[in-house]
C-alpha positions as CSV (number, residue, x, y, z in Angstrom):
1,X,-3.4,-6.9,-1.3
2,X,-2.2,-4.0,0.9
3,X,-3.9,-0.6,0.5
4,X,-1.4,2.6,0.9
5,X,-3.4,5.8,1.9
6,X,-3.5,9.5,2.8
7,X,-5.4,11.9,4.8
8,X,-6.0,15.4,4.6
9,X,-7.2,16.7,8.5
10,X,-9.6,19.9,8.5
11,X,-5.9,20.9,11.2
12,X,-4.2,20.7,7.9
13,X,-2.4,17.8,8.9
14,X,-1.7,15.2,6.8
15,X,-1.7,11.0,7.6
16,X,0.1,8.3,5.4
17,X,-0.5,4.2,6.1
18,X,-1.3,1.3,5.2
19,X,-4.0,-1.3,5.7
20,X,-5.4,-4.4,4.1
21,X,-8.7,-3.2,5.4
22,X,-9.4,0.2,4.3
23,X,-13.1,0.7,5.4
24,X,-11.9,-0.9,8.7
25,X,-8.9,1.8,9.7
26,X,-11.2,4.7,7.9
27,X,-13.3,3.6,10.7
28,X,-11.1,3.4,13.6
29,X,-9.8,6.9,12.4
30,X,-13.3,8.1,12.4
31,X,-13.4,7.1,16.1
32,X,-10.8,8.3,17.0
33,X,-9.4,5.3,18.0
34,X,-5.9,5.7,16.2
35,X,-3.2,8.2,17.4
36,X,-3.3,9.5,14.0
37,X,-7.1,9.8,14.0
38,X,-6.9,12.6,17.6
39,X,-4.6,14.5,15.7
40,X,-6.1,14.8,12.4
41,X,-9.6,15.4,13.9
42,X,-12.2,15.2,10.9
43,X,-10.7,14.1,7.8
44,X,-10.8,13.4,3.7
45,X,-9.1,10.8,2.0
46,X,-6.7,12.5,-0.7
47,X,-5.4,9.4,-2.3
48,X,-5.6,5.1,-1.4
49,X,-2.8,3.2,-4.1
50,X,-3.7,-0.8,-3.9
51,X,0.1,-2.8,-3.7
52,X,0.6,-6.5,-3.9
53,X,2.4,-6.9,-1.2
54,X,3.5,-5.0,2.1
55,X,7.2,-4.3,1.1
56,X,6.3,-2.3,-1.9
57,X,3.5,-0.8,0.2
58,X,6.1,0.3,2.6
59,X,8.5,1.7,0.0
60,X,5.7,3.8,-1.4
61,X,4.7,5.1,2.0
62,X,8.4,5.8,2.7
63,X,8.1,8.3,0.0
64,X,5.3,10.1,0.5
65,X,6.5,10.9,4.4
66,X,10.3,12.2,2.5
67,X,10.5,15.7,1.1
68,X,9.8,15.3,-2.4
69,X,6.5,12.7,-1.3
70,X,5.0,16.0,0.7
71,X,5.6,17.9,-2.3
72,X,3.4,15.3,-4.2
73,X,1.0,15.2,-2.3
74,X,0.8,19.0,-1.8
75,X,0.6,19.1,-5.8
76,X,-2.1,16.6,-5.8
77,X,-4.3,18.3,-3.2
78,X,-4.1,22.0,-5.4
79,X,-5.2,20.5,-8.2
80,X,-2.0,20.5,-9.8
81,X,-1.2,16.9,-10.5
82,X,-3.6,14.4,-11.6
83,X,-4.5,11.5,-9.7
């Protein structure tokens, strides 16, 4: 199982990946230990999507960080499109 996810930094900057260990890359983020983690700073999660595999993982991930995946994710975080 892969686990796609998003992060929403206090910077408003915004982080997409994917892991198969959530609670472990939460944690290296946390610690700043990711590139991704110094520039966010402190963070929420705004979404985590489970996959069965790293291709379609990838796909997904490819579409959040294009135009129309910013746009929703920007919906999602306003309160504008469901979950």
């Amino acid at each position: 199982m892969v686990i796609l996810y998003a992060l929403k930094g206090k910077r408003s900057k915004r982080y997409v990946g994917i892991t198969n260990n959530l609670s472990r890359r939460l944690l290296e983020h946390r610690m700043k230990a990711t590139k991704g983690g110094q520039l966010l700073g402190d963070f929420i999660v705004l979404c985590t999507e489970q996959f069965p595999d790293y291709k379609t993982a990838r796909e997904r991930e490819k579409f959040l960080k294009s135009g129309q995946g910013r746009k929703w994710l920007d919906e999602l975080e306003s309160g504008t499109r469901p979950a």
